[in-house]
C-alpha positions as CSV (number, residue, x, y, z in Angstrom):
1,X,-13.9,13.3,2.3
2,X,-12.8,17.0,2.6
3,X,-9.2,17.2,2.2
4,X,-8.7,13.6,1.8
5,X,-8.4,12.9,-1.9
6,X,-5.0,14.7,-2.1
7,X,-3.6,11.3,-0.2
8,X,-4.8,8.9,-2.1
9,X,-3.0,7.3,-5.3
10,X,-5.2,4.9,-6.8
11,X,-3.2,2.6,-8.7
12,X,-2.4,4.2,-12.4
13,X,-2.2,8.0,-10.8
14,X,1.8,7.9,-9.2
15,X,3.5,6.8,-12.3
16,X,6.7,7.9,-13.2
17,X,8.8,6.3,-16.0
18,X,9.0,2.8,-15.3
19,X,7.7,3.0,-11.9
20,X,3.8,2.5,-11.8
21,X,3.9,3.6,-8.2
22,X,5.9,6.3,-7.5
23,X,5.6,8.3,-4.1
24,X,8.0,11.1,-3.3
25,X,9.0,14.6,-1.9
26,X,7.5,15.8,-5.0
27,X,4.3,15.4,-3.5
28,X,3.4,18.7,-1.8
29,X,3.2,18.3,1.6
30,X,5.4,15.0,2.0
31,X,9.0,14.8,2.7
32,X,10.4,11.9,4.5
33,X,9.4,8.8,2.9
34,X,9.1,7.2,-0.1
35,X,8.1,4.7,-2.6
36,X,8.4,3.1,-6.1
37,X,6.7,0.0,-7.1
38,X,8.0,-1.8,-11.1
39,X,6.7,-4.9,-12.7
40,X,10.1,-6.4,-14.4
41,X,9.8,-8.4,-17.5
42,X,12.6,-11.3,-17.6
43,X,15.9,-9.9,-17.8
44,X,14.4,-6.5,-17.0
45,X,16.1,-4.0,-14.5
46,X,15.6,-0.9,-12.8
47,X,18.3,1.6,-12.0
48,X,18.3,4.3,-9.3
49,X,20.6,6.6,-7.3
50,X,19.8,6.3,-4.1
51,X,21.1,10.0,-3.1
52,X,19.9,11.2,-0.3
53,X,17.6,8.1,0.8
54,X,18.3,4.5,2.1
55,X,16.0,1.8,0.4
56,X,15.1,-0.9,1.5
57,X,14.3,-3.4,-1.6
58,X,11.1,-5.6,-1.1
59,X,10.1,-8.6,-3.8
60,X,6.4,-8.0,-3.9
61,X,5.9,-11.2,-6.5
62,X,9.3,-13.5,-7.3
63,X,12.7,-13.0,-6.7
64,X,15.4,-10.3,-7.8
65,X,18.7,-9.7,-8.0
66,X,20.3,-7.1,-6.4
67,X,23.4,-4.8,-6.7
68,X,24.4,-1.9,-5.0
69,X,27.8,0.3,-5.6
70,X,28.2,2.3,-2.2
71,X,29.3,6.1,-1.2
72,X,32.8,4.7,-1.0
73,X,32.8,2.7,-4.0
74,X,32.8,-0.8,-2.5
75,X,30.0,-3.0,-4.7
76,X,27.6,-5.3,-2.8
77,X,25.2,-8.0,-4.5
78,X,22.2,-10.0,-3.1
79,X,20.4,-12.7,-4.8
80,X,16.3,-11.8,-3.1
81,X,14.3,-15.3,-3.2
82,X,11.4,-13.6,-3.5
83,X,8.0,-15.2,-2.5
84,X,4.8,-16.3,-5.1
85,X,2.9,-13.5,-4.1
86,X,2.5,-10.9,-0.7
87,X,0.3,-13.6,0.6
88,X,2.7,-16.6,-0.1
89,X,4.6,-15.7,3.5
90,X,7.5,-13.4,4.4
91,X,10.3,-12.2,2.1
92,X,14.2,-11.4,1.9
93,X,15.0,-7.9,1.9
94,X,17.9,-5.8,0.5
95,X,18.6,-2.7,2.7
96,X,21.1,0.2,0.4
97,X,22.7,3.1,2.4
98,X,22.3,6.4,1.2
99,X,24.8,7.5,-1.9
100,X,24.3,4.3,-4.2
101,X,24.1,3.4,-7.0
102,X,21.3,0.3,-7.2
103,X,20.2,-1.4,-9.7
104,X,17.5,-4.6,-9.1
105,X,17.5,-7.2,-12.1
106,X,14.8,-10.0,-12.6
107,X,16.9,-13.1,-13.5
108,X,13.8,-15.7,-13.9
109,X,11.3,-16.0,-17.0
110,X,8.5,-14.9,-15.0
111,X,7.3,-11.4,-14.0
112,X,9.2,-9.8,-10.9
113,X,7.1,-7.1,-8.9
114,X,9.6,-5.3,-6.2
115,X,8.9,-2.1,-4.0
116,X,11.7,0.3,-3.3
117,X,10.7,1.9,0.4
118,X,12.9,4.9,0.5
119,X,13.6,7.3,3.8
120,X,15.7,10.5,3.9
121,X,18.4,9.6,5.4
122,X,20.0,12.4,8.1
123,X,20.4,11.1,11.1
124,X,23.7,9.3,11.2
125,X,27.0,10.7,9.9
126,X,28.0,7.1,8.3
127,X,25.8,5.9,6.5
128,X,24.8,2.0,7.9
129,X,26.2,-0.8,5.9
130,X,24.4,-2.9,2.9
131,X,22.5,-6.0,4.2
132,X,20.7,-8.9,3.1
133,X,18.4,-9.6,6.0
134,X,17.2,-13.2,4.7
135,X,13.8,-14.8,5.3
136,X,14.7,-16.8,8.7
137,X,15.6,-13.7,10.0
138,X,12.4,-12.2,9.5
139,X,10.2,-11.9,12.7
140,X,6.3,-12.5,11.9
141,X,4.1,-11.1,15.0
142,X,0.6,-12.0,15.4
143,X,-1.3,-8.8,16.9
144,X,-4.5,-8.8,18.3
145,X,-6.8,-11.3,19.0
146,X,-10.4,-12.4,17.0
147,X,-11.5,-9.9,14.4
148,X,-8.7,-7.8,14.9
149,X,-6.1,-10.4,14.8
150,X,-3.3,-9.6,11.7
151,X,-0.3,-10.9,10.9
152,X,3.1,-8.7,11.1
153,X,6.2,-9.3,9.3
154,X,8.9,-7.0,11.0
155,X,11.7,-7.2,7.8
156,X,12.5,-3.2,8.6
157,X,12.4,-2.6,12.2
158,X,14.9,-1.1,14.9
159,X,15.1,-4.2,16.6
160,X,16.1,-6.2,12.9
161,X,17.7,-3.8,11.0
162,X,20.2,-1.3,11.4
163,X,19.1,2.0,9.4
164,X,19.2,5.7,9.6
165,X,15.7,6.8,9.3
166,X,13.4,3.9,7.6
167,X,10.9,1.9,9.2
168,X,9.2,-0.9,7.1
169,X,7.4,-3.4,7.9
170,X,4.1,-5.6,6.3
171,X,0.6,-6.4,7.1
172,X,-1.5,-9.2,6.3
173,X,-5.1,-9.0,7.4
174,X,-7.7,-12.0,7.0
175,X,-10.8,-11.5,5.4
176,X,-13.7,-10.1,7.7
177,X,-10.8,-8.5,9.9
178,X,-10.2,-5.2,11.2
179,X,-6.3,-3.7,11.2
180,X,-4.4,-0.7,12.3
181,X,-6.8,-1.2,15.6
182,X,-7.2,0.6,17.3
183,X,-7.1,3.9,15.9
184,X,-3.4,5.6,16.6
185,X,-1.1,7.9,15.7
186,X,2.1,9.3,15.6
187,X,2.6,12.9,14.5
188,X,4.8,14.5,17.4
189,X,7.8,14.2,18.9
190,X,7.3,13.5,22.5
191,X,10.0,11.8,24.6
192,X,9.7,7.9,25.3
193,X,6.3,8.2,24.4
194,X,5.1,9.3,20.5
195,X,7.3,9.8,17.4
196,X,7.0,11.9,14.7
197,X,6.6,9.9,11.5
198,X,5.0,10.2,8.4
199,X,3.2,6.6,6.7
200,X,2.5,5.6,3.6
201,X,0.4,2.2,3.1
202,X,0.4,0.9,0.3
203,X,-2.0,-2.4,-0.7
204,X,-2.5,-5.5,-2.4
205,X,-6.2,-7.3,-2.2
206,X,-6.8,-11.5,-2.9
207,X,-10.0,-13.2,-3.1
208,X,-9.9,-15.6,0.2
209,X,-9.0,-19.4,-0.5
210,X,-11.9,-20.8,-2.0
211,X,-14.0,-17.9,-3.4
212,X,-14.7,-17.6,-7.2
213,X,-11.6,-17.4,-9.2
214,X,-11.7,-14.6,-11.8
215,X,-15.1,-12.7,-11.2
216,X,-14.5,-11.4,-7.8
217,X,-13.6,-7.5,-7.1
218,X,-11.5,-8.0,-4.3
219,X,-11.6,-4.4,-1.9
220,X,-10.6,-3.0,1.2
221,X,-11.1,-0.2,3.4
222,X,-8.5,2.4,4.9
223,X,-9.3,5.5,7.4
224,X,-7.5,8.5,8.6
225,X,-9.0,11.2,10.3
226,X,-7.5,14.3,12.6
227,X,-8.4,17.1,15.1
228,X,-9.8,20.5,14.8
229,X,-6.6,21.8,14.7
230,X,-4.8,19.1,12.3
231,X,-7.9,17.9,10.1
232,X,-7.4,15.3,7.9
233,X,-10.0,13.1,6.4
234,X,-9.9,10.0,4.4
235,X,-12.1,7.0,4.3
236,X,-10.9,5.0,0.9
237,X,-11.7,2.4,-1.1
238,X,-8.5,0.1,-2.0
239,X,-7.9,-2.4,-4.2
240,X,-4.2,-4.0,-5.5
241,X,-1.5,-1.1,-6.2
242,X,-3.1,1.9,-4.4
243,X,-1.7,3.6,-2.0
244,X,-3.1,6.5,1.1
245,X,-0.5,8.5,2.8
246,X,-0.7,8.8,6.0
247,X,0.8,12.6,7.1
248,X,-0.3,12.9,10.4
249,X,-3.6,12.1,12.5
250,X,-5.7,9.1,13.8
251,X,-5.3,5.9,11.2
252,X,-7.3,2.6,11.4
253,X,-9.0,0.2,11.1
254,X,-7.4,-0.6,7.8
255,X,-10.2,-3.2,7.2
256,X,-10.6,-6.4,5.3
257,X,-14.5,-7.1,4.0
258,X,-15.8,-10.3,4.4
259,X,-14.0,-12.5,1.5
260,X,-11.3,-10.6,0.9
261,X,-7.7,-10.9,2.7
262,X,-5.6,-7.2,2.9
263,X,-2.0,-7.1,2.9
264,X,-0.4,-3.7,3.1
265,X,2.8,-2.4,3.2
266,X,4.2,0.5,5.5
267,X,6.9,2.8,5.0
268,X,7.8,5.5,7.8
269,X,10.2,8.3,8.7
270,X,10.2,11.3,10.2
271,X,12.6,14.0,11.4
272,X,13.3,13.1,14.8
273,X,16.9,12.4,16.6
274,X,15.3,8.7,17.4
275,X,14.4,6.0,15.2
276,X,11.8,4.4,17.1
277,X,7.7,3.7,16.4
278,X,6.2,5.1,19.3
279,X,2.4,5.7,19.3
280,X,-0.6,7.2,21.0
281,X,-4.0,5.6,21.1
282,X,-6.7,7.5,20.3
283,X,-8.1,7.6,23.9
284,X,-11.5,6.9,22.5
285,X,-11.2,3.5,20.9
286,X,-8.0,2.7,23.3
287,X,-9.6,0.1,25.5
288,X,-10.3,-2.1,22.5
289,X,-6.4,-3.6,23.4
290,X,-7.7,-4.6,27.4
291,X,-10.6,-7.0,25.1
292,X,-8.1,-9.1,23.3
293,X,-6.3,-11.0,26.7
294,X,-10.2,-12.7,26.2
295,X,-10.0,-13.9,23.1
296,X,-7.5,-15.9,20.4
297,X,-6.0,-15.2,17.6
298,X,-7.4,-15.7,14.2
299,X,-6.5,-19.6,13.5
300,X,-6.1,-18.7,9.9
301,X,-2.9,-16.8,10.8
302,X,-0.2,-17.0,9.8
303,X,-1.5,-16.8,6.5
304,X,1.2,-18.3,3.8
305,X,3.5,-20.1,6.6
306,X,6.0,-19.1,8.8
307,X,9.6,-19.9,7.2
């Protein structure tokens, strides 16, 4: 795997105080984007300053509550629904502008599992405004067509939310499926056609509907891989929790074995003047698009609903 290992966290190697995923420009080599993953107990809480990064607050497993003191002192609150699970359908999000103060409480008597996707902030003098960008506003995409059908849930996008930097977004991939398909990347800054942005994916893995309850090891499969003159090789084993960084180079399939559905979620910034996700094919596997005007779309998506 070369010099792949250094971007991979399996789950239990990025903890950091209450976070037991923690992703950040601590990490040699990254600097844009970031990520912190907590299980809160009833009546638990996290508290963070946002500083120099906008978040975007994602319930991973129930609902949260959500308040946020801004750069000008004005306090915001959101009450997130949640979801059961990743795989239970889309989810309410909480975007917080750079300079706040945020806390995220778990009102309920169950366990709450929330993701704070964080992005340097730098492009925009003002910082954007709090939001609550609820569930119906949530566009779900279905890419692809047959094995390579997935479905997209675009909470975090320029076209739904207004940001600085971030771009968010989610992935659910039925078992036997291939994602992130074809192979693509985006690692330089070319006008109208690629952006510069660095990815982090980070995963949860189910047993499909109907398989043994309890004695499975539910896995996926993630690869990266560069050039001569940007190497960069990965090819990891995932399971719930871990996370592979993605800071430049070719990435996909992200791939879902036979029996096992793949969610992911992806955080990206970079250091352009344009927040956009432009990408490149990689001209090899590129034609793989032209194949899927031929065939449908998986009929188990979407997977959990659409609300």
């Amino acid at each position: 795997m070369s010099n792949g290992k250094r971007w991979v966290r399996p789950f239990g190697t990025a903890v950091s105080g209450e976070f037991e995923v923690s992703i950040d420009d601590a990490l040699d080599g990254w600097t844009h984007t970031s990520l912190r993953v907590a299980t809160l107990e009833p009546a638990g809480q996290v508290t963070v300053a946002t500083g120099d990064d906008e978040v975007l607050v994602v319930p991973l497993r129930g609902g949260a509550e959500v308040t946020a003191v801004d750069h000008a002192g004005e306090r915001h609150e959101a009450r997130l629904a949640g979801r059961e699970s990743v795989f239970a359908g889309p989810t309410d999000v909480a975007y917080v502008p750079r300079g706040s103060h945020l806390t995220v409480r778990n009102p309920g008597t169950d366990p709450v599992r929330i993701a704070l996707c964080g992005a340097k902030a730098t492009k925009r003098q003002v910082p954007p405004p709090f939001r609550h960008v609820a569930v119906a506003e949530v566009p779900v995409e279905l890419r692809g067509a047959g094995t390579a059908s997935r479905e997209v849930r675009n909470f975090g996008v320029p076209q739904v939310l207004d940001a600085d930097s971030i771009i968010a977004c989610e992935v659910v991939t039925p078992a036997g499926n291939w994602s992130s398909y074809p192979p693509h990347k985006h690692d330089e800054e070319r006008d109208g056609v690629e952006t510069e942005l660095e990815e982090i994916y980070y995963f949860e893995v189910r047993t499909e509907p109907g398989g043994p309850a309890g004695s499975a090891d539910p896995v996926g499969y993630q690869r990266v891989y560069g050039t001569d003159a940007r190497p960069i090789d990965i090819l990891a084993e995932v399971r719930s929790g871990d996370v592979v960084l993605v800071p430049h180079g070719w990435h996909g399939p992200a791939m879902a074995p036979p029996g096992y559905d793949l969610y992911y979620l992806n955080v990206m910034a970079g250091p352009g003047t344009t927040r956009a996700w432009l990408i490149c094919d990689d001209p090899a596997h590129g034609w793989v698009r032209e194949s899927w005007a031929q065939q449908d779309v998986d009929p188990r998506l979407p997977i959990g609903g659409l609300r």
